[in-house]
Structure formats: structure tokens, C-alpha cells
C-alpha positions as CSV (number, residue, x, y, z in Angstrom):
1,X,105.2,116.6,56.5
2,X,108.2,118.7,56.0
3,X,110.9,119.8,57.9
4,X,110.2,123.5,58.6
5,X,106.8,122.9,59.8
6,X,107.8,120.4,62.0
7,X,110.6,122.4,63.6
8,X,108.9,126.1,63.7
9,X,108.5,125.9,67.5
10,X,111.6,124.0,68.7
11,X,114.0,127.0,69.2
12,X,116.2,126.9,66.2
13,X,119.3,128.7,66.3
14,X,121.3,127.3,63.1
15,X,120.2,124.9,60.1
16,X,122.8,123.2,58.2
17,X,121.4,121.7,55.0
18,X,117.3,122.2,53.7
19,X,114.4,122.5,55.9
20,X,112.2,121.5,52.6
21,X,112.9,117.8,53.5
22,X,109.9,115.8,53.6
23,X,110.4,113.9,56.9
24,X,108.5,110.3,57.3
25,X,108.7,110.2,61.6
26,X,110.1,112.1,64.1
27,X,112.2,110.0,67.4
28,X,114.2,110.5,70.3
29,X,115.2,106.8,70.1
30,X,117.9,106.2,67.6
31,X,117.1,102.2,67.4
32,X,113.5,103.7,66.2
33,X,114.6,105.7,62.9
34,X,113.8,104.8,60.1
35,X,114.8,106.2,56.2
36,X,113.5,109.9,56.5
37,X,113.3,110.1,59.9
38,X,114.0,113.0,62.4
39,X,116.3,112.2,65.0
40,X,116.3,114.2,68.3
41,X,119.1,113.8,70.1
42,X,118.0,114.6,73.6
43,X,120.2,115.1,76.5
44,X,119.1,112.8,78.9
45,X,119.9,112.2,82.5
46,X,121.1,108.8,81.9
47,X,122.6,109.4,78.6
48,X,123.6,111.6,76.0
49,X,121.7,111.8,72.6
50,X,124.2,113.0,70.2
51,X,126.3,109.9,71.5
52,X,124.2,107.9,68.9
53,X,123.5,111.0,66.0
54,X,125.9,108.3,63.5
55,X,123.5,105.7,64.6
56,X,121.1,107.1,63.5
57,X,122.5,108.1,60.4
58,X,123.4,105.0,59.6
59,X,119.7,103.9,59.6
60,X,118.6,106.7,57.5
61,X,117.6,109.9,59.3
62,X,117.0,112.9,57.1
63,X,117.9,115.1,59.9
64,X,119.0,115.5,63.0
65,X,117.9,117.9,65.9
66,X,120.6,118.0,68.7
67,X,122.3,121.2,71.4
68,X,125.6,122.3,70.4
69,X,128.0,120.0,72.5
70,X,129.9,121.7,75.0
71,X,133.3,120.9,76.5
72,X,132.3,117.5,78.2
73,X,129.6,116.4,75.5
74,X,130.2,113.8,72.5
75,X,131.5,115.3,69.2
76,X,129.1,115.2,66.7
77,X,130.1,113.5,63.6
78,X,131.4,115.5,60.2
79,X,127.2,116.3,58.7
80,X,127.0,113.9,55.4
81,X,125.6,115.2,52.5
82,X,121.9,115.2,51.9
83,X,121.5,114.9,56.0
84,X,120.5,118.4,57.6
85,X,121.4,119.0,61.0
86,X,119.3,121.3,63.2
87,X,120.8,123.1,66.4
88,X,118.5,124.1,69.6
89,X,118.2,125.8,72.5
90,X,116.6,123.2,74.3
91,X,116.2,119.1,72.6
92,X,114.2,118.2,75.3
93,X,112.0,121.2,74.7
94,X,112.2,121.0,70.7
95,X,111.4,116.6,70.9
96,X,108.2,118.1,72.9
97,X,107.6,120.5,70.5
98,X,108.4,118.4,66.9
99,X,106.2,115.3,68.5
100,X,103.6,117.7,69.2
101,X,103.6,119.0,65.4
102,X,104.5,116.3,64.1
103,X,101.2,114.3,65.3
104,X,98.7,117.6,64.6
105,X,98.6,119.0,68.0
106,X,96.4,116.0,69.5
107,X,96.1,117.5,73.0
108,X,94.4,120.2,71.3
109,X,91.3,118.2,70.1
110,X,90.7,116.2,73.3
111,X,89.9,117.4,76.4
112,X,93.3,116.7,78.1
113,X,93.1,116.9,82.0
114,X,96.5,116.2,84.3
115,X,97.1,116.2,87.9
116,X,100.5,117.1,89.7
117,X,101.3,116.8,93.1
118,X,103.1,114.1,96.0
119,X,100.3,111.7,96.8
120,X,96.7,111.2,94.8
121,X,98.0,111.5,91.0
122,X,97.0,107.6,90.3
123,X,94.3,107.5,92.2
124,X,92.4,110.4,90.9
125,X,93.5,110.0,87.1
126,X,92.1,106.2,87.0
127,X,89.2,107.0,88.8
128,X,88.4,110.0,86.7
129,X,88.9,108.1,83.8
130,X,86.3,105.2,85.3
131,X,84.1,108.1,85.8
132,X,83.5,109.3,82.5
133,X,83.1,105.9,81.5
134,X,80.6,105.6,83.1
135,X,79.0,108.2,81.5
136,X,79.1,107.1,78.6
137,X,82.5,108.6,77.2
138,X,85.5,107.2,75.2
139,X,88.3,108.3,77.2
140,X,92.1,107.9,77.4
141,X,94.5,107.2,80.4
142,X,98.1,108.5,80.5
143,X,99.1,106.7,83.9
144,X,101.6,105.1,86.4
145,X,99.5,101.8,86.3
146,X,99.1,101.6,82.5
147,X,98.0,103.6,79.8
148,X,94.7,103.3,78.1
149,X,93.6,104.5,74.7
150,X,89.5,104.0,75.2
151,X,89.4,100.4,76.3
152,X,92.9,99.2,75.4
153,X,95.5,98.7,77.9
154,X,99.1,99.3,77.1
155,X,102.3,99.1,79.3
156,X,103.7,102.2,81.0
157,X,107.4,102.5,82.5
158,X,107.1,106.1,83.7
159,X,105.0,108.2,85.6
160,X,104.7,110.7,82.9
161,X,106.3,109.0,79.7
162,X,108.3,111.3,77.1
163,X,106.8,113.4,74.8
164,X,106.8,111.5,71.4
165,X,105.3,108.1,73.2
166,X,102.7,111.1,74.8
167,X,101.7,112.6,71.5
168,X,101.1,109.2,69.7
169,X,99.2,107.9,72.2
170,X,97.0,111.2,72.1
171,X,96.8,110.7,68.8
172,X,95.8,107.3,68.8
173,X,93.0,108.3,71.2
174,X,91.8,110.8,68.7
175,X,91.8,107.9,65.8
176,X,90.2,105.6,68.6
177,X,87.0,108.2,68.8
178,X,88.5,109.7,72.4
179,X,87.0,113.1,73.8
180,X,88.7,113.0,76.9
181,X,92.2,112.3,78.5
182,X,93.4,111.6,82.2
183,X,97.4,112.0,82.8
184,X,100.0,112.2,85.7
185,X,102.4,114.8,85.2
186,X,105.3,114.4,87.2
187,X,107.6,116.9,88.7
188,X,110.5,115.2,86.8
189,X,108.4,115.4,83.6
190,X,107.5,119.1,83.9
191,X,111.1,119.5,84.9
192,X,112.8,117.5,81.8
193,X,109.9,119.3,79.3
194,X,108.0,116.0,78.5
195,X,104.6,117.9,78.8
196,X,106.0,120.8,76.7
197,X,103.5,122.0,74.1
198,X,100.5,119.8,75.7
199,X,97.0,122.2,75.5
200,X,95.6,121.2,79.2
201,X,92.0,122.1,79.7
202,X,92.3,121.3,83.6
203,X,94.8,120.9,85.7
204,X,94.5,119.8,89.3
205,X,97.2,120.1,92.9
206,X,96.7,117.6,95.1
207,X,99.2,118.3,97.8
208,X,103.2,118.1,98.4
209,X,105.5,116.6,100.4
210,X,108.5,114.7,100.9
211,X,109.5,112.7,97.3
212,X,112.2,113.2,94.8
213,X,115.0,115.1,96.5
214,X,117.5,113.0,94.9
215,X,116.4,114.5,91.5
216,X,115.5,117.7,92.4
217,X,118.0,118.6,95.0
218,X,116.2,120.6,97.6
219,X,112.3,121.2,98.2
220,X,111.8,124.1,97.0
221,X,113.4,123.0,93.2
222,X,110.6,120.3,93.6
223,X,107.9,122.9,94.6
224,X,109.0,124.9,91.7
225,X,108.7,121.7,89.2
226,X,105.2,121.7,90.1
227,X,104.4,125.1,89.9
228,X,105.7,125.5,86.6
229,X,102.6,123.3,85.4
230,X,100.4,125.6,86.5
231,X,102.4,128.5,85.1
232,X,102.2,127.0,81.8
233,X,98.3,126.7,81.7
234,X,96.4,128.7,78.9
235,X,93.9,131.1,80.0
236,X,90.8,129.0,78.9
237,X,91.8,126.1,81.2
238,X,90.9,125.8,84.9
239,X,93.2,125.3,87.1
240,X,92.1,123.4,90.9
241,X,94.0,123.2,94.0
242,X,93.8,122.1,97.3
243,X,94.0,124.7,99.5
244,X,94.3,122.8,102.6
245,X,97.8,121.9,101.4
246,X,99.9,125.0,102.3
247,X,101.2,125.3,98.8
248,X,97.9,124.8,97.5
249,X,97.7,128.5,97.3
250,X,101.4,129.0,95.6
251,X,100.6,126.6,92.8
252,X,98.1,129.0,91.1
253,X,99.9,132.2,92.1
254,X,101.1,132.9,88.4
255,X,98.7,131.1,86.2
256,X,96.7,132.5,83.7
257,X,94.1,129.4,84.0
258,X,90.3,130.7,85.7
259,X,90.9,129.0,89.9
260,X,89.1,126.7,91.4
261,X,89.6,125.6,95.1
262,X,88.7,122.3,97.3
263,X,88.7,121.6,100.5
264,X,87.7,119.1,103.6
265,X,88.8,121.2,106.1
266,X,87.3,124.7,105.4
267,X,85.6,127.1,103.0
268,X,86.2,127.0,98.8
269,X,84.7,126.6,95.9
270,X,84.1,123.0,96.3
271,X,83.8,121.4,99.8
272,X,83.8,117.8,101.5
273,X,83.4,116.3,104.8
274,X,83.4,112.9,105.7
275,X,80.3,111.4,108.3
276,X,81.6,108.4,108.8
277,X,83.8,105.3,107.6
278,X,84.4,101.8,108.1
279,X,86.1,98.7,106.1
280,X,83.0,98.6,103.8
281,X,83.5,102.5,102.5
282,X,82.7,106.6,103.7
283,X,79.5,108.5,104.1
284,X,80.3,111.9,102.4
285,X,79.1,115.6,102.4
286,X,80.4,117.1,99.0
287,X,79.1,120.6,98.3
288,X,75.8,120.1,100.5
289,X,75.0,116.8,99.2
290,X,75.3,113.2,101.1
291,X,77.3,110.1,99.0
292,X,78.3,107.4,100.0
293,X,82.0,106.0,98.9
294,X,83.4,102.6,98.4
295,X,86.7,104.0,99.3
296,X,87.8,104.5,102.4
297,X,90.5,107.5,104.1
298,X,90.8,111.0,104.5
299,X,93.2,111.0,101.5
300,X,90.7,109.4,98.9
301,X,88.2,112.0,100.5
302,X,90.2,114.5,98.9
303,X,91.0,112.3,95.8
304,X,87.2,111.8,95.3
305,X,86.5,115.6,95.8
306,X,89.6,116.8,93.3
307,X,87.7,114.4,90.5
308,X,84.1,115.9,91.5
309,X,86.1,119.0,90.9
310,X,87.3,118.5,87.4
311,X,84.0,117.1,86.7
312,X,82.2,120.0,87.5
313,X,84.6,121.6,85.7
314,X,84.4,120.1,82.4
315,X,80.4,120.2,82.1
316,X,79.2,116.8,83.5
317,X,76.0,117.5,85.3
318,X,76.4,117.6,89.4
319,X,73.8,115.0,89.9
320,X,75.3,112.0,87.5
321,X,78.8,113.2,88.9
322,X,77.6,112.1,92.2
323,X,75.9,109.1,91.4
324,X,79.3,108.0,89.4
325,X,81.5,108.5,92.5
326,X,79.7,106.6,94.3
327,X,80.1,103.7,92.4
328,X,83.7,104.0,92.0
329,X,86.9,101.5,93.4
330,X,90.2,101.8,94.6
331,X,92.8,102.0,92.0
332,X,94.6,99.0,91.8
333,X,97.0,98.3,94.6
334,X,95.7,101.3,96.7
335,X,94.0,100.1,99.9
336,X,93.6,96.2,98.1
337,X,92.2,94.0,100.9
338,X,92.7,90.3,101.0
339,X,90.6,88.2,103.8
340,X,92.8,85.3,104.5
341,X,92.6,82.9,107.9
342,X,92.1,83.8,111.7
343,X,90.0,87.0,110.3
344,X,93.6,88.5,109.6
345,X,93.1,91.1,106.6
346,X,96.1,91.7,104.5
347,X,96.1,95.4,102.7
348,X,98.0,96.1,99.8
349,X,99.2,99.5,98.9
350,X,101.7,102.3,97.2
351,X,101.8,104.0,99.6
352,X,106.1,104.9,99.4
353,X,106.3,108.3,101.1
354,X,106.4,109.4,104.6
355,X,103.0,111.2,104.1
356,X,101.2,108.5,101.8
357,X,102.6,105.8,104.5
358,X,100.9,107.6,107.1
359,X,97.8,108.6,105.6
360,X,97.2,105.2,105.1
361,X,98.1,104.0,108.6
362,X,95.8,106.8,110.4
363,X,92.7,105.5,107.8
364,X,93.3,101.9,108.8
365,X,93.7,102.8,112.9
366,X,90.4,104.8,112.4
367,X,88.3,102.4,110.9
368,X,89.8,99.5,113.1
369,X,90.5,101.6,116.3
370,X,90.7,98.5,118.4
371,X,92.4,95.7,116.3
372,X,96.1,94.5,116.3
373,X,97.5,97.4,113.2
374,X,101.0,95.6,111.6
375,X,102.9,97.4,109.3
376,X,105.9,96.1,106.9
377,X,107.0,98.3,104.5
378,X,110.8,99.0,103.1
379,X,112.4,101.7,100.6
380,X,113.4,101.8,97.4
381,X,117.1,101.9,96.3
382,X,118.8,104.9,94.1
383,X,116.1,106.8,95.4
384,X,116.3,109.8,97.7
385,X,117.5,108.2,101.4
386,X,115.9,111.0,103.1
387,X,112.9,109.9,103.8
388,X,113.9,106.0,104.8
389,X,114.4,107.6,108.7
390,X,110.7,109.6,108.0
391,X,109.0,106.1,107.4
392,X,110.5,104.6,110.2
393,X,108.9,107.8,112.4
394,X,105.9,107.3,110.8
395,X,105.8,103.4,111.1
396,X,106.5,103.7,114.9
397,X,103.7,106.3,115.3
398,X,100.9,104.2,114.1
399,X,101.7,100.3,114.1
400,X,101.7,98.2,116.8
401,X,104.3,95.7,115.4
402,X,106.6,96.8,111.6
403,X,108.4,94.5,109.9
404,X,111.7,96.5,108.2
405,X,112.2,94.5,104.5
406,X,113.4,95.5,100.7
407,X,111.3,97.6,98.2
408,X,113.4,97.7,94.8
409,X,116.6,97.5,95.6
410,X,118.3,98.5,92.6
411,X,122.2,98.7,92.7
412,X,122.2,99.6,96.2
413,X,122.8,96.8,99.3
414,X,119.3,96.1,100.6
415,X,121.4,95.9,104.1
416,X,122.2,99.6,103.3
417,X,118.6,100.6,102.7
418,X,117.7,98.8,106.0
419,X,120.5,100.6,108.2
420,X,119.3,104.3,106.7
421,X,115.5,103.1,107.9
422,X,116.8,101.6,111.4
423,X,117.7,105.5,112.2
424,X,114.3,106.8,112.3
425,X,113.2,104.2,114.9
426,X,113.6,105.0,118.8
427,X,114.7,102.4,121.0
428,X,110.7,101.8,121.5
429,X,110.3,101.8,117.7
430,X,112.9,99.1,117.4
431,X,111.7,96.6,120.3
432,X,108.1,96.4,117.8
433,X,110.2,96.2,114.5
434,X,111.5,92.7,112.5
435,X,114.3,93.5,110.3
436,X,113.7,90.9,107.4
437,X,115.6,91.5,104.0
438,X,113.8,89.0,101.4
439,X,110.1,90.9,101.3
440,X,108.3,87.2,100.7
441,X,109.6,85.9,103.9
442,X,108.7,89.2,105.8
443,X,105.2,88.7,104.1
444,X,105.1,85.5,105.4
445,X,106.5,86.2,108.8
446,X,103.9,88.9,109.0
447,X,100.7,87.4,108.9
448,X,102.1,84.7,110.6
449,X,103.1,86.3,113.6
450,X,100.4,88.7,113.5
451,X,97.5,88.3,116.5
452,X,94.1,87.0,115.3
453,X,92.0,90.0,113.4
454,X,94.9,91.9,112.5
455,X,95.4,94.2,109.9
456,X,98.5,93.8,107.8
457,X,99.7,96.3,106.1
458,X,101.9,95.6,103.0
459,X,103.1,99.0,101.7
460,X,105.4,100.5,99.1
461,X,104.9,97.8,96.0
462,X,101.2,98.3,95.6
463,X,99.7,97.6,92.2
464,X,103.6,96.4,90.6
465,X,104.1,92.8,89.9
466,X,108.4,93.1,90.1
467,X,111.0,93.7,92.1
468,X,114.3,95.5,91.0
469,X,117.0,93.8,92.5
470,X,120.6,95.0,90.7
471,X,119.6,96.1,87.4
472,X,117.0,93.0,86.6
473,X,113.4,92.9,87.3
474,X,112.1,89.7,89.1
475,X,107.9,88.7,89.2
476,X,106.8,89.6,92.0
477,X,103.2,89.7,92.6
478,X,102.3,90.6,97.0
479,X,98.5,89.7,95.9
480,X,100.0,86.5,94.8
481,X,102.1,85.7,97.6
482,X,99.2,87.0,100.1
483,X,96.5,84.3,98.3
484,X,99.5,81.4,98.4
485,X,99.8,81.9,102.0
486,X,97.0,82.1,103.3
487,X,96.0,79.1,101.2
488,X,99.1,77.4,102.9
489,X,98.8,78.3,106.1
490,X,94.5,78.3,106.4
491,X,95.0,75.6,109.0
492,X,98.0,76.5,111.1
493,X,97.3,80.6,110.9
């Protein structure tokens, strides 16, 4: 492909060299280019592309796409001959845009759907993706979890991923026979332009609260984050939100996108209520007509009714929708249950906010009003320490004994993390909470310690088999450690 078609929407302001240059790939990565490549040199959060423009050079890129370096920013070397450099407004807008080009506008030719918002976005994207499985669809999965293109799995590091791993892997679903995609779009990734140039035919709220301050600053940067999604929707897409959130409303307020609201609590286009619930799943009411769920929670009864939603939306039939849902399971590590000795239950889940940790509390005190409800949890570190107190409040509000322990600890002191968590607790908070760094023996010393028939809640590591500690990742499976003790203990628990 050549260079000018690649580059007509990535905000141009100078070309030194030819734009006639046949390129053979297009990265952000410089250990990716190969001879004829097009190098992006994005500025990152972490590091600066043009720091590695020679690099790439040196391996053979035809050109090179970069922002004019300001006072702080890494010179950029003397352009050799036959090399054309390209200067931008934007990289991380023009990567978006060149990927996008580059791979013939995939999201264009599939029916793309992505879902923004706090809690939900796993959730509803893997089971939407199961859903039109099931009838009878190839489909693709841009996820937290893993990605899937139709029935392939393939490793994921971020929630949304950037643009030119996005736009191959649309691609790929294309090749693969692929009329549909499911995708998490992150605040950070609307933010930093990774879905730039995407053609969504639905996008879907869930609901916002307390996450990402330490990226974004304040809440109403991360509101706007979101928002800007929705902004950016094209006039043939439909655009749903939950209107029982109160920004559910301010998400849609300048899209072009056709609206379509949900809600459990009151009236919209689409409507839920839930009958009942226990361990074993939820009798639902969706738009007049009874289901019954294998999930269980208030917050999957809005998950289950955003995917009925987009559905509806993109022409499945009502009646197969419903028969679909409920069929459905939990996401992994979202509400996982392990049955394990002295009828003690052991749940595994995300749940890493203030509002996801509660969400799941209340559903497990509701179906279980009368049991023995435990709670361990911890928080992660480089993260935003705001919300360590909020868990805390939240912990002490629901469980009848917490145990305090690490999440990913990253570069900061685990014994740090702890402290910022200790505040949130009142004296009566801290007589029920165990302070326990090492997360296996707070496991342990959890369902140990825990009465007969308890439920054990193990939140904030859900479906990931790792823990960060410094800069290294170390296996670390809870489902694992669960099974091995209970298996252990079956004669002394």
C-alpha cells in the first residue's frame, strides 16, 4: 500500500521526503519494523516514541510518523536519505488512524459493538459474545480476559489494547469468517485514541463510579473519557445507556447515534426486574417476559439486560435472545463458587472498586441472609489510593469478619497499601478485620477461621492467574489455592 493512502487521515502537518513509498507494515513498536515499515513513534505515558525513531531506522523503516519534539522531548535524528519523515498533530491519533487504513477499515465490515463504563464491561462483552454463539454466529472478542477471533483464544495485557494489535485482530476476524465483534473500551483507551477511527454499530453505558483517578486526575476528566465514546458514534449506530446510573443520561447528550435506554428500576425502552434469587441463579421480568438466569445479583441483572439490549438492537429475534440468556454463565472469575469442607463456599471475584466490592457483597448477603458472610479483599499498588479507605467502608458495611491482604503490589510496599485501607475502617470495622500481607496465607486463614456454612469472599484477583509483586509477575492461581486447601484441610476444616 502506499504511503499517502495510508497517512490521508492522520493529521499531517509536514512531509519530508515521498509519500509514493510503497510501505510493507505499519508499527508503533520499533522492535516490530521491519524493511519498509512505517514506524509511529507514539508518545506514550510510559515512554517516548521518537526515543527509538534511529531504532527503527536501523531495522529498515521507510518512514517514520512522529510529533514535533518540544523542549523536553528526545531530538530526532538528522532524516537519512531515502527515509521520509512524517509530522502530526496527534501520533496517537494518526497510529489509530494508519492501522485502521492500513488493515482496510475492518471495523467497518463487522458488526463491532463496545461497552464503556466502571463495573459490567467483562461481563457483558463475554457473555454477549457466548450469546451469539449460540446462535449460530462466528464472532470475535476484544476483552480483559482474552481476546478471541471466532474460536481462538489469544492473550490480552490491556483492557482495551492499542490500535494496531485492535485493527489486526479485526482483521483477522474478518479473514476468520467473523460478523460480529464484542470489545471493552476503556476510559484510558478513549482517552489515549486507541479506538480512534473504529466504525461502532452499538455502543452501550453501564454505569460510573470510583476507578482511575490516578490517570485521569479528577472525576469529571474520567466522566468526560467516557463520554467522548459516545460523542464519537456515527449516526447509524445505537447508542444504550443505563439510565438508572445518574450519568446514564449525560453519556448520550451529544451523540449523533439513535438512543436506547434500560432500566431495573423504572420506565425505558428496555426494562428488567428481578422475582427472586438464590445460590442456584435469578427469576427475571425483561420487557414483560419471565427468564430465568444462572447468574445471580442485581449487577448481572443489569449486565444481562444491557446484552438483551444490544441484541435487540442488532436484529436477533426477542424470543431466541431470551432463550440464549438463559443459558448463559458467569464470566470467568466473576461470582466463581468453590464447595470445599464444613459446607464453607469460597467465591471468587473482580470485583476491585468500591461499588463492584459492594455490589457483590449485598448479592451474596441477599441470597444467604442468614449465613456467616467473610470478606478478604486488598488493593492494587500504583493505582489510584483513593478508593483503598472506600473498600474498607464498604467491607465493614457488609461482612461479618474481613481479612485486609495484597492485590498486585507493584513497586509500592504492600504494608503501605494496607495502612491507606486501615483508614476507612472504624474502630468496629477493625475489631472484625485480619491484617494478613501474603494473600495465600490470608486465603488460608480465611476459610479456616471461617464458621461452618460460610461464605468466603475472595475479591479483587478474579479470573487472573498472577500476582505483580515489584515489577515481576508470580503464578498465582486463588481457584488453585482454594481447591489445594480445601483438599488439605477436608478433615480438620
Amino acid at each position: 500500500m502506499k504511503l499517502g493512502e495510508i497517512i490521508k487521515n492522520c493529521g499531517i502537518l509536514q512531509i519530508q521526503g515521498r509519500s509514493g513509498l510503497e510501505i510493507t507494515g505499519v508499527t508503533n513498536d520499533s522492535r516490530k519494523v521491519t524493511p519498509g515499515s512505517l514506524f509511529v513513534a507514539v508518545n506514550g505515558c510510559g515512554a517516548d516514541g521518537r526515543a527509538y525513531i534511529q531504532s527503527a531506522i536501523d531495522k529498515g523503516a521507510a518512514a517514520v510518523l512522529f510529533e514535533a519534539p518540544g523542549e523536553d522531548g528526545p531530538a530526532v535524528p538528522e532524516r537519512p536519505e531515502g527515509v521520509t519523515y512524517l509530522i502530526t498533530d496527534s501520533s496517537r491519533k494518526a497510529v489509530a488512524m494508519a492501522a485502521d487504513s492500513w488493515y482496510g477499515h475492518p471495523s467497518g465490515k463487522l458488526n463491532l459493538v463496545g461497552i464503556t463504563g466502571t463495573n459490567g464491561k467483562t461481563t457483558t462483552v463475554t457473555l454477549l459474545y457466548r450469546l451469539f454463539k449460540a446462535l449460530g454466529y462466528e464472532c470475535g472478542l476484544l476483552s480483559t480476559i482474552a481476546n478471541y477471533v471466532g474460536d481462538e483464544r489469544l492473550e490480552t495485557a490491556n483492557t482495551t489494547s492499542d490500535p494496531v494489535t485492535i485493527n489486526s485482530l479485526l482483521s483477522r476476524m474478518i479473514q476468520a469468517g467473523c460478523e460480529y465483534c464484542f470489545m471493552e473500551v476503556s476510559s484510558i483507551g478513549v482517552e489515549q485514541e486507541r479506538v480512534a477511527g473504529l466504525e461502532f454499530k452499538v455502543g452501550i453505558f453501564s454505569n460510573l463510579t470510583h476507578d482511575h483517578l490516578d490517570y485521569h486526575g479528577s472525576f469529571a476528566e474520567y466522566l468526560r473519557c467516557k463520554k467522548l465514546f459516545f460523542d464519537r458514534l456515527g449516526k447509524d449506530a445505537v447508542a444504550i445507556t443505563n439510565v438508572d446510573d445518574k450519568h446514564g443520561e449525560v453519556m448520550l447528550q451529544n451523540t449523533a447515534a439513535r438512543k436506547v435506554s434500560y432500566s431495573c428500576r423504572g420506565i425505558a425502552d428496555h426494562t428488567c426486574r428481578i422475582l427472586e434469587q438464590s445460590f442456584e441463579g435469578m427469576l427475571l421480568r425483561i420487557d414483560g417476559t419471565e427468564v430465568w438466569s444462572r447468574l445471580i445479583g442485581a449487577h448481572n441483572a443489569y449486565n444481562l439486560l444491557a446484552i438483551y439490549c444490544a441484541a435487540i438492537a442488532l436484529g436477533a429475534p426477542k424470543d431466541e435472545v431470551l432463550v440464549a440468556l438463559s443459558r448463559l454463565e458467569s464470566a470467568p472469575g466473576r461470582l466463581e463458587t468453590i464447595h470445599g469442607p464444613r459446607n464453607l463456599c469460597a467465591v471468587i471475584d473482580y470485583a476491585h472498586t468500591p461499588d463492584a466490592l459492594e455490589n457483590v457483597l449485598k448479592t451474596l448477603r441477599e441470597v444467604s441472609p442468614d449465613g456467616h458472610l467473610v470478606c478478604l479483599f486488598g488493593c492494587g499498588g500504583d493505582r489510584d489510593r483513593t478508593k483503598r479507605p472506600e473498600m474498607a467502608a464498604v467491607a465493614e458495611k457488609w461482612a461479618d469478619k474481613i481479612f485486609v491482604t495484597s492485590d498486585n503490589s507493584r513497586t509500592e510496599k504492600t504494608e503501605d497499601i494496607l495502612e491507606d485501607i486501615r483508614k476507612g475502617f472504624s474502630p468496629a470495622g477493625l475489631a472484625k478485620a485480619l491484617f494478613i500481607a501474603d494473600r495465600k496465607e490470608a486465603i488460608r486463614a480465611a476459610l479456616m477461621l471461617s464458621p461452618d456454612g460460610s461464605t468466603v469472599l475472595l475479591a479483587g484477583k478474579g479470573h487472573e492467574n498472577y500476582q505483580i509483586i515489584g515489577t515481576e509477575k508470580h503464578h498465582f492461581d486463588e481457584k488453585e489455592i482454594v481447591k489445594e486447601i480445601f483438599a488439605q484441610c477436608s478433615t480438620t476444616l
